[in-house]
MARSEBA-125994 format. One line per 4 residues: number of its first residue (from 0); their letters; for each residue x, y, z of N, C-alpha, C. Coordinates in nm, 4 decimals, padded with zeros to 6 digits, m for minus. Atoms other than C-alpha are relative to their C-alpha. Layout:
MARSEBA-125994
NUM) A) X/Y/Z/X/Y/Z/X/Y/Z | ...
This chain:
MARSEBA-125994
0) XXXX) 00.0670/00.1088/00.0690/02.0012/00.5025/m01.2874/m00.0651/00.0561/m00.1259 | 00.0412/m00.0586/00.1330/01.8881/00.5649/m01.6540/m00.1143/m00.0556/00.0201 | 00.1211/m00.0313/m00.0248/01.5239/00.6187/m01.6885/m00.0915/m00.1248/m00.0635 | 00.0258/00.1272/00.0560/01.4778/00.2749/m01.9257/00.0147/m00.0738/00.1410
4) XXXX) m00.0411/00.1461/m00.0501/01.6607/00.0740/m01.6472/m00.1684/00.0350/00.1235 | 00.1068/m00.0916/m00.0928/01.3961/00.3498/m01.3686/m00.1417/m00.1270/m00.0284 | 00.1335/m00.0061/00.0122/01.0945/00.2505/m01.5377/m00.0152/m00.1823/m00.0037 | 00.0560/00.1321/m00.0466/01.1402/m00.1478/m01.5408/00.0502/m00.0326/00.1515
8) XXXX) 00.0166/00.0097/m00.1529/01.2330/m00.1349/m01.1980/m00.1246/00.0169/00.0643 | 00.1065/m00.0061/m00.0890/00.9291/00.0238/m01.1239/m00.1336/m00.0806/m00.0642 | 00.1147/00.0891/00.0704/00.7117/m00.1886/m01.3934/00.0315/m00.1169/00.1477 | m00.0332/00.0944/m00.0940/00.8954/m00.4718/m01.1345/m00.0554/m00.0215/00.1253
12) XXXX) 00.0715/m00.0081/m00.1302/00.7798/m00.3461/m00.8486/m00.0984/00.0046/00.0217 | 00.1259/00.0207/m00.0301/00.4442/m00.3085/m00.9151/m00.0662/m00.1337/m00.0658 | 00.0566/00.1392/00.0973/00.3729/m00.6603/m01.1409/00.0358/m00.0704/00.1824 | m00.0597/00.0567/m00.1279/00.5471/m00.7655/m00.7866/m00.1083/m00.0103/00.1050
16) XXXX) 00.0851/m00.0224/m00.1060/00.3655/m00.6000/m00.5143/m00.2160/m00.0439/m00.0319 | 00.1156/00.0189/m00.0006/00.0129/m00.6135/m00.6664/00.0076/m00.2020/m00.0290 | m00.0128/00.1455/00.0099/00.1068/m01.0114/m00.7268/m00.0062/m00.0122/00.1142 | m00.0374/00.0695/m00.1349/00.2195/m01.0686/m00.3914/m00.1474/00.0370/00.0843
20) XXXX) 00.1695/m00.0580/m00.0459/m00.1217/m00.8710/m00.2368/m00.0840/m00.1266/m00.0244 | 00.1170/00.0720/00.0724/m00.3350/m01.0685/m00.4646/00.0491/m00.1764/00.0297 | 00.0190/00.1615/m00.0429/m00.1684/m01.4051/m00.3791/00.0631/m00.0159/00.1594 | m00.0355/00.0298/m00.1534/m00.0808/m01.3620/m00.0334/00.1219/m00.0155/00.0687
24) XXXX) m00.2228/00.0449/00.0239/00.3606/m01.3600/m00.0908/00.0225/00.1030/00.0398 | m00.0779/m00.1206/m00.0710/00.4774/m01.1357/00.1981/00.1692/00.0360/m00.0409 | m00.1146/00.0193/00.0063/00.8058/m01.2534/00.0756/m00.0051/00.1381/m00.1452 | 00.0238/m00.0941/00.1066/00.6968/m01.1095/m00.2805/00.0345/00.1464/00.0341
28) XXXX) m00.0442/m00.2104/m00.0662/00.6537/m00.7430/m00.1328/00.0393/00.0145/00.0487 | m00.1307/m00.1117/m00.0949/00.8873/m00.6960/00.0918/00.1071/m00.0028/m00.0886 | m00.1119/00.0022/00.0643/01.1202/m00.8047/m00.1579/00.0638/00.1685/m00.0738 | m00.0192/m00.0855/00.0949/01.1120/m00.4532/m00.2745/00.0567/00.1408/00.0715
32) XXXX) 00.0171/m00.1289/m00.0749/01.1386/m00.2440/00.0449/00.1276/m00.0089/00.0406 | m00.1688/m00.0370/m00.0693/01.4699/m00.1144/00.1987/00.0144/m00.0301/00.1918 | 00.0063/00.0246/m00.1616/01.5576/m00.2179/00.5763/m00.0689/00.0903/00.0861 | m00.0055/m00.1014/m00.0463/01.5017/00.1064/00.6628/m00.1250/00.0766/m00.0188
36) XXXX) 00.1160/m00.0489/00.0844/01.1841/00.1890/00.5106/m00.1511/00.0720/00.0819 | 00.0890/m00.0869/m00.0743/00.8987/00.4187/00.6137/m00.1197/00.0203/m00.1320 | 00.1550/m00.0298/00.0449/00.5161/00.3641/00.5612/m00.0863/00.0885/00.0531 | 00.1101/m00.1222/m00.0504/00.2463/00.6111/00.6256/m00.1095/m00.0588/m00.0602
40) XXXX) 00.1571/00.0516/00.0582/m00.1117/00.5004/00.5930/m00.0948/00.0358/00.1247 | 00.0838/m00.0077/m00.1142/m00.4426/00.5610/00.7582/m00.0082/m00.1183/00.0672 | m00.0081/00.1388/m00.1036/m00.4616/00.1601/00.8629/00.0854/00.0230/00.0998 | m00.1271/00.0668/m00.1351/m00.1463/00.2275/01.0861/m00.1256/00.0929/00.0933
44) XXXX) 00.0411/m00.1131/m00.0713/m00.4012/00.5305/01.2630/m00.0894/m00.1350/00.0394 | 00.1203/00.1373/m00.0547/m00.6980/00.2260/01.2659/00.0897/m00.1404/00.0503 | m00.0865/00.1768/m00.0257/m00.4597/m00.0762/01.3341/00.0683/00.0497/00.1403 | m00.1099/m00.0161/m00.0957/m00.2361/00.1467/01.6353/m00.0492/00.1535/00.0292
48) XXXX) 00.0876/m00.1525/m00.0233/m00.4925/00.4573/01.7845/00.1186/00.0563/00.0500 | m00.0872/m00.0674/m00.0905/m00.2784/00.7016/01.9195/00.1699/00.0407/m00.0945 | m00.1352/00.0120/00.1340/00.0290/00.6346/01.6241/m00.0163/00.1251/m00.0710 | m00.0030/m00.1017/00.0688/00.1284/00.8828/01.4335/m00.0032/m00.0373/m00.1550
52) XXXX) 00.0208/00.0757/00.1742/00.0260/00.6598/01.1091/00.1238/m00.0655/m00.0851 | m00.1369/00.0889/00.0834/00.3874/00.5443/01.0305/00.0350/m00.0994/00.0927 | m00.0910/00.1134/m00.0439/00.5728/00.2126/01.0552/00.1677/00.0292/m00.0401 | m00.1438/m00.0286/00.0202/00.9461/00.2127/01.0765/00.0365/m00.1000/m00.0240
56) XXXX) m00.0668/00.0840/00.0086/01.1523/m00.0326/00.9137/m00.0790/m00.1063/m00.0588 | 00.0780/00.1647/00.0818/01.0817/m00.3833/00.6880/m00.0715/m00.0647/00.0807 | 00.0575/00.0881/m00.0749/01.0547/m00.5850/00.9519/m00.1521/00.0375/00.0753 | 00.1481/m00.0549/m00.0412/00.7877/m00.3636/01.1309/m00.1771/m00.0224/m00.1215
60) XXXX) 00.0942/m00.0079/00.1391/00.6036/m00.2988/00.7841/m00.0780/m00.1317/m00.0614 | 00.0721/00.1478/00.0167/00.5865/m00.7074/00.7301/m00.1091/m00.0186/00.0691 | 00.0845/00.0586/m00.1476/00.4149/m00.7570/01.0574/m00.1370/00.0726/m00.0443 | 00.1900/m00.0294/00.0139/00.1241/m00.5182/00.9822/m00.0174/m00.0266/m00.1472
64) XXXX) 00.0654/00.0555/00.1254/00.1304/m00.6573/00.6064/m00.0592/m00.1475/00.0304 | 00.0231/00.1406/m00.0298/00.0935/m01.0039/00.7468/m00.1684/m00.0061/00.1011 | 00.1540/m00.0264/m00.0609/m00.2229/m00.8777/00.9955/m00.0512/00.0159/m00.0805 | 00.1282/m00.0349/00.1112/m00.3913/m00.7209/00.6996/m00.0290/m00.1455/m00.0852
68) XXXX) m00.0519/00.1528/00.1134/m00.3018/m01.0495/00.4826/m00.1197/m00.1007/00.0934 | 00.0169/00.1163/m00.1032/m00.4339/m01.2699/00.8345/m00.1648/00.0488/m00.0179 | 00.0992/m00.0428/m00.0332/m00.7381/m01.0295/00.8885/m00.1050/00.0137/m00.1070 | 00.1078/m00.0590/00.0928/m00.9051/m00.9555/00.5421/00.0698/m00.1142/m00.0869
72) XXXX) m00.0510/00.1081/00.0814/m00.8484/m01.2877/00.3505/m00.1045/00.0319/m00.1706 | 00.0776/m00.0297/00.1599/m01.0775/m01.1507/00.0392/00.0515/00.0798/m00.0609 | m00.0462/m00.0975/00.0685/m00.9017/m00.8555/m00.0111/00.0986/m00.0066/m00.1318 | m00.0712/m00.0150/00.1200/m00.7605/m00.8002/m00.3602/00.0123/00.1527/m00.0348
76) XXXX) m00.0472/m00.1594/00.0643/m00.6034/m00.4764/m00.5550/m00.0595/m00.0656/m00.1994 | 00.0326/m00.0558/00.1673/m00.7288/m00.3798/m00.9286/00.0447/00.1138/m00.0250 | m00.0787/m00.1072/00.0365/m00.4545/m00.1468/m01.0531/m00.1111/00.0985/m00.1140 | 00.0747/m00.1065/00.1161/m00.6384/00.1463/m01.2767/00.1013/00.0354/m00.0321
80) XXXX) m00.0801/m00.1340/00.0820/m00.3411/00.3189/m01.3145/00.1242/00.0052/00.0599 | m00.1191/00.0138/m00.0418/00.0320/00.3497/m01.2601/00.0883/00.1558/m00.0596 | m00.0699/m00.1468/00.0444/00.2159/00.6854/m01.3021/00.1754/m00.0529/00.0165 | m00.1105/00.0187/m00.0575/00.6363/00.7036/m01.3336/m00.0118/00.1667/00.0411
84) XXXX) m00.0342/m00.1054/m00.0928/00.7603/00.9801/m01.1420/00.1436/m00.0243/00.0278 | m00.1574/00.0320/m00.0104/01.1721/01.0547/m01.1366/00.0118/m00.0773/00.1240 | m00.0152/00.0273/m00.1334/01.1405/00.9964/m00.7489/m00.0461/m00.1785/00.0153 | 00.0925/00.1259/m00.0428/00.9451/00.6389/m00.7741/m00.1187/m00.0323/m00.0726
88) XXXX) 00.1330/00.0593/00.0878/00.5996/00.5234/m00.8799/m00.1200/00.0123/00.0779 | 00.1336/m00.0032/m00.0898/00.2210/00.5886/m00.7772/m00.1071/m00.0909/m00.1073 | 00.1207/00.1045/00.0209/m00.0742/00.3519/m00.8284/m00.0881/00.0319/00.0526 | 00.1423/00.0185/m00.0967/m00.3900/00.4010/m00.7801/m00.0733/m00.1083/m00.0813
92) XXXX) 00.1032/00.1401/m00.0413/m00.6383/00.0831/m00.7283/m00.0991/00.0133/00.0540 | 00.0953/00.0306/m00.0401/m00.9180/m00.0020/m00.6389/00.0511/m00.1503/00.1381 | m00.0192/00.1081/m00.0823/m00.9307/m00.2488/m00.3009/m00.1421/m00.0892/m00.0021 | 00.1173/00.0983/00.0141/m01.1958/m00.5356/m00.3643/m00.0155/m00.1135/00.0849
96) XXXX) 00.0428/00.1107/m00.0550/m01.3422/m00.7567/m00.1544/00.0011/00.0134/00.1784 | m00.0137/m00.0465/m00.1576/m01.3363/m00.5267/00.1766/m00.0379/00.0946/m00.0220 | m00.0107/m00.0713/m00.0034/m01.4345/m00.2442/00.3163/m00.1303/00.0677/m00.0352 | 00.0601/m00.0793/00.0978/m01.6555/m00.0522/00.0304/m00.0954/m00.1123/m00.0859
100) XXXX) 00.0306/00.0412/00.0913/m01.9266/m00.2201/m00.1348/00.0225/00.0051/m00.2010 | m00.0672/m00.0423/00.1111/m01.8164/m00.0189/m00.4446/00.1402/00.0907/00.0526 | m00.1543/m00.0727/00.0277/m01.4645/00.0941/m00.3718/00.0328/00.0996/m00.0769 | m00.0290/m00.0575/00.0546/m01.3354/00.3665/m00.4489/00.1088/00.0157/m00.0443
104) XXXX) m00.1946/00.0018/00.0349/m00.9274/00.4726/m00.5532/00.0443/m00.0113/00.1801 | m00.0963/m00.0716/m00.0814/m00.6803/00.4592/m00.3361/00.1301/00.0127/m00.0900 | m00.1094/00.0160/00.0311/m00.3399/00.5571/m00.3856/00.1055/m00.0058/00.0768 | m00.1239/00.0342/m00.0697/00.0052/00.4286/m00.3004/00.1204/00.1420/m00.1122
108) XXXX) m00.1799/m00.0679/00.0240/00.3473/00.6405/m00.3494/00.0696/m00.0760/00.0657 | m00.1073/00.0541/m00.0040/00.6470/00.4491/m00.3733/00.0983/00.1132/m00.0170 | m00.1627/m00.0340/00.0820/00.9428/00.6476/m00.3562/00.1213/m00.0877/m00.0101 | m00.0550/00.0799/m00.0165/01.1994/00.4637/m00.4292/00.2271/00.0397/m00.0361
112) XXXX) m00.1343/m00.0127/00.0082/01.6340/00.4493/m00.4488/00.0640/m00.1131/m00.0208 | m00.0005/00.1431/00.0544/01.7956/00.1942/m00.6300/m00.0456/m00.0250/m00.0040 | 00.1219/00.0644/00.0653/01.5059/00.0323/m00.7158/m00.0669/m00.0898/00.1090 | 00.0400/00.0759/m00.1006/01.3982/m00.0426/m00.3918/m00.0827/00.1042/00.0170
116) XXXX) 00.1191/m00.0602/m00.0408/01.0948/00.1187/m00.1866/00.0819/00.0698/00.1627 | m00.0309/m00.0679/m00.1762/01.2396/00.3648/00.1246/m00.1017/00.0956/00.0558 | 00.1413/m00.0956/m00.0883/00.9078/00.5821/00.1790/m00.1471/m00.0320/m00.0932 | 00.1398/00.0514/00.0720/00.5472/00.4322/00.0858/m00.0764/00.0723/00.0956
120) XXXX) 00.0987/m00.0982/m00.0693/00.2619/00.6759/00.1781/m00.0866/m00.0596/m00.1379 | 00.1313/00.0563/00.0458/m00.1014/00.5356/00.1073/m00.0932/00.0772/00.0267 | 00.1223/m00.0685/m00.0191/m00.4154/00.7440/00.0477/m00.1107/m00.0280/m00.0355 | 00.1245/00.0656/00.0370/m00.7612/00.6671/00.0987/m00.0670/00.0878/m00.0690
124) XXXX) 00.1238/m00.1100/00.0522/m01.0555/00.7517/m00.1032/m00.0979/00.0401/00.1449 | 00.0753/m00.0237/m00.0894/m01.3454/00.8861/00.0891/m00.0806/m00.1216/00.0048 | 00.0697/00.1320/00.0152/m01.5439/00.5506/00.0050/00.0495/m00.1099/00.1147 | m00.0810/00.0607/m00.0577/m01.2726/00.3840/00.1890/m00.0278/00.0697/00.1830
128) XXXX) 00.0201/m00.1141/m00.1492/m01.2915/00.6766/00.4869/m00.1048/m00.0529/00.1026 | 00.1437/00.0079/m00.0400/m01.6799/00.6384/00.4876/00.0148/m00.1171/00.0919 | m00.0023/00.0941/m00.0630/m01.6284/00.2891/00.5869/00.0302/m00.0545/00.1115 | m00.1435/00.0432/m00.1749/m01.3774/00.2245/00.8279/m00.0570/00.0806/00.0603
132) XXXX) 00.0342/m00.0932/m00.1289/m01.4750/00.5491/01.0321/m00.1344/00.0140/00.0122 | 00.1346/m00.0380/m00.0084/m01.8772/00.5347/01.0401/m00.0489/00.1115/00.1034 | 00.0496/m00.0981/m00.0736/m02.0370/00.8153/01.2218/m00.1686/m00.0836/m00.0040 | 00.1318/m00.0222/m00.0098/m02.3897/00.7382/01.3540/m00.0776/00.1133/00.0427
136) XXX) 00.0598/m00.1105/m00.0341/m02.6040/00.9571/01.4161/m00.1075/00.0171/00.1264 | 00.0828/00.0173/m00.1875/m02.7114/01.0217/01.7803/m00.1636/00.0159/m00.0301 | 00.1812/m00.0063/00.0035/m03.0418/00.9660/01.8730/m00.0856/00.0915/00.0569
């Protein structure tokens, strides 16, 4: 694929995915992923204890996009930043309206083939960490 056709594929995919996020179009983002496709994120570790943090396959990957979608109805993405990369595309965002009173980054990696998505690995900030995993402090 020549690196013009590369880079609006991956402009595509992300005007896409952060659309579909922000308005709630599972159809939107999956439109982008491969049957076959493999996510890694800390949510799969908080959403499925015991997991080894990946989902296998679209159909799987919908299902826990559609919980997050069901479960956190405020949540929005604010792209900061979009890198190309021969392999695919990384974004880091901010997640608003969950989580982090001030949010910090996270970032997504897309790799992608044909201009589709076959391995998405998501990394939290520590802001993000802090949250979800609280530690109290024994008494």
């Amino acid at each position: 694929m020549a690196s013009e056709d590369r880079a609006m594929t991956h402009a595509r995919l992300v005007q896409d995915w952060l659309e579909g996020w922000n308005t709630r179009s599972l159809d939107l983002i999956m439109s982008h992923y491969t049957d076959d496709a493999v996510f890694v994120s800390p949510s799969v570790l908080v959403r499925q204890p015991g997991s080894d943090g990946r989902v296998n396959g679209k159909a799987a990957i919908r299902e826990l996009y559609r919980r997050a979608i069901d479960s956190f109805p405020n949540l929005r993405f604010e792209v900061e930043d979009v890198i190309e990369r021969p392999y695919g595309v990384i974004v880091v965002y901010r997640k608003l309206g969950v989580f982090a009173e001030r949010p910090g980054f996270t970032i997504e990696v897309f790799e992608t083939s044909d201009g589709l998505i076959h391995h998405n690995t998501v990394y939290w900030g520590v802001e993000e960490v802090a949250s979800r995993f609280v530690v109290r402090a024994q008494p």
